[in-house]
N, C-alpha and C positions, 0 to 999 in steps of 0.2 A: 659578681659584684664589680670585677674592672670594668666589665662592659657598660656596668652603669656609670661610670663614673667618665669612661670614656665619653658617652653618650652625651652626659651632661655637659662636658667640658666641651665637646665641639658646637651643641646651642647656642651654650652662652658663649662662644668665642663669635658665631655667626650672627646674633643678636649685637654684642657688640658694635660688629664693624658696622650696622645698620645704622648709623646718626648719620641725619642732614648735616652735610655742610654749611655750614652758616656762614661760612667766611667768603662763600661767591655771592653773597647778595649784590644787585645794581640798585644802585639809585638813579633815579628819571628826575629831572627837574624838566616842568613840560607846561609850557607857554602856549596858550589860546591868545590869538587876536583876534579883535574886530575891527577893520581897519573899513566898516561902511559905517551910514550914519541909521543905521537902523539896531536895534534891540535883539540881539539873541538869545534863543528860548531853545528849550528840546520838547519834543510832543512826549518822550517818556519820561513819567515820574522817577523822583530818584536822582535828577540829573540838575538839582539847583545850584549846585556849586558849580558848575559849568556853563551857568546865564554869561554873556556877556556885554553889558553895555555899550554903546555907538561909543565908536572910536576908542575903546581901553583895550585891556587888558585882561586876565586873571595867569594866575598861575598855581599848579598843585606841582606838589612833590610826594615820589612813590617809590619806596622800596619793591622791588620786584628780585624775587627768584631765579641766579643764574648761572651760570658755568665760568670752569677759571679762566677761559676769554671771554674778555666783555668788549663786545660790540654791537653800533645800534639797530642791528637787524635783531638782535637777540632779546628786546624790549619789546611791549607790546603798549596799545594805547591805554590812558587808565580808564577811558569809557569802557574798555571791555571789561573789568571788576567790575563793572553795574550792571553783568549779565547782559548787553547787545552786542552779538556777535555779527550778524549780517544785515543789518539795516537801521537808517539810524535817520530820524525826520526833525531838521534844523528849519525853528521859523524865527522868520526875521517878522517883527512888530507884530506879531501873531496873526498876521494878514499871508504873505508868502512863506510855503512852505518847500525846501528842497528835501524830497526821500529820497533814498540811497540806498539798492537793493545787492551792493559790493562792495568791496574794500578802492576799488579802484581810486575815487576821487573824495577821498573822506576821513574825518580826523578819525577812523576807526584802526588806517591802513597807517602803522609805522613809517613806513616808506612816503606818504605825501607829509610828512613832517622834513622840517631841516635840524640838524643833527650838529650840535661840536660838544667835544672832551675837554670835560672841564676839572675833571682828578680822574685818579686811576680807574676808582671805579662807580663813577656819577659824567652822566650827561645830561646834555640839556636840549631839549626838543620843542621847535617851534612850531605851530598849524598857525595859518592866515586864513581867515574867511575876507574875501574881496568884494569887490562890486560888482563882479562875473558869477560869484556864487550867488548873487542876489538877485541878478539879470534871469539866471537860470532856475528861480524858483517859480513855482508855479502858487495863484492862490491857492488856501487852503481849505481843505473839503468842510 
């Protein structure tokens, strides 16, 4: 019978320790521009809160999941909650379309954002789409 009681008491001590930490969540305040005079659109569904009209703005905010250092490598973009991972097809007036088959040059890759601290633990992240990303679309199929 002790052993049962041992038994019990080391689950439920091991269950226990098992809770998420809640208290390292980040917050992401995360700025899209469009700083061309064209209409931006995404070819995937799912992604209307992310249109951006000639010359504005939009901005979302996002709680994300993360460790007791916070910093902005450790953020991810909030396209990728809408499930694209590796490719991502921005048209400007639904005529030019730029695909992106990497993170390299694209609001997918944390890193092609600009980054400052703005509390302990929320940042705020800029992408720019320019005249260069327009330059560099091709029509679309």
């Amino acid at each position: 019978m002790r052993y049962i009681y041992l038994g019990l008491f080391i689950g439920l001590s091991i269950l226990a320790s098992c809770k998420k930490n809640t208290s390292w969540t980040m917050k992401g305040d995360f700025y899209f521009v469009n700083e061309t005079s064209h209409n931006i659109t995404y070819a995937q569904s799912g992604l209307e809160e992310f249109n951006i009209p000639p010359k504005s703005s939009i901005f979302i905010t996002e709680a994300q999941d993360g460790r007791e250092e916070v910093k902005p490598t450790y953020y991810h973009s909030p396209l990728i909650r809408q499930g694209i991972k590796n490719s991502l097809i921005v048209k400007f007036d639904n005529s030019k379309c730029l695909e992106t088959f990497d993170h390299k040059n694209t609001p997918l890759n944390i890193e092609n954002y600009i980054s400052e601290k703005i509390a302990e633990r929320t940042f705020k992240f800029t992408y720019t789409f320019t005249e260069a990303d327009y330059d560099a679309a091709t029509v679309c199929p």
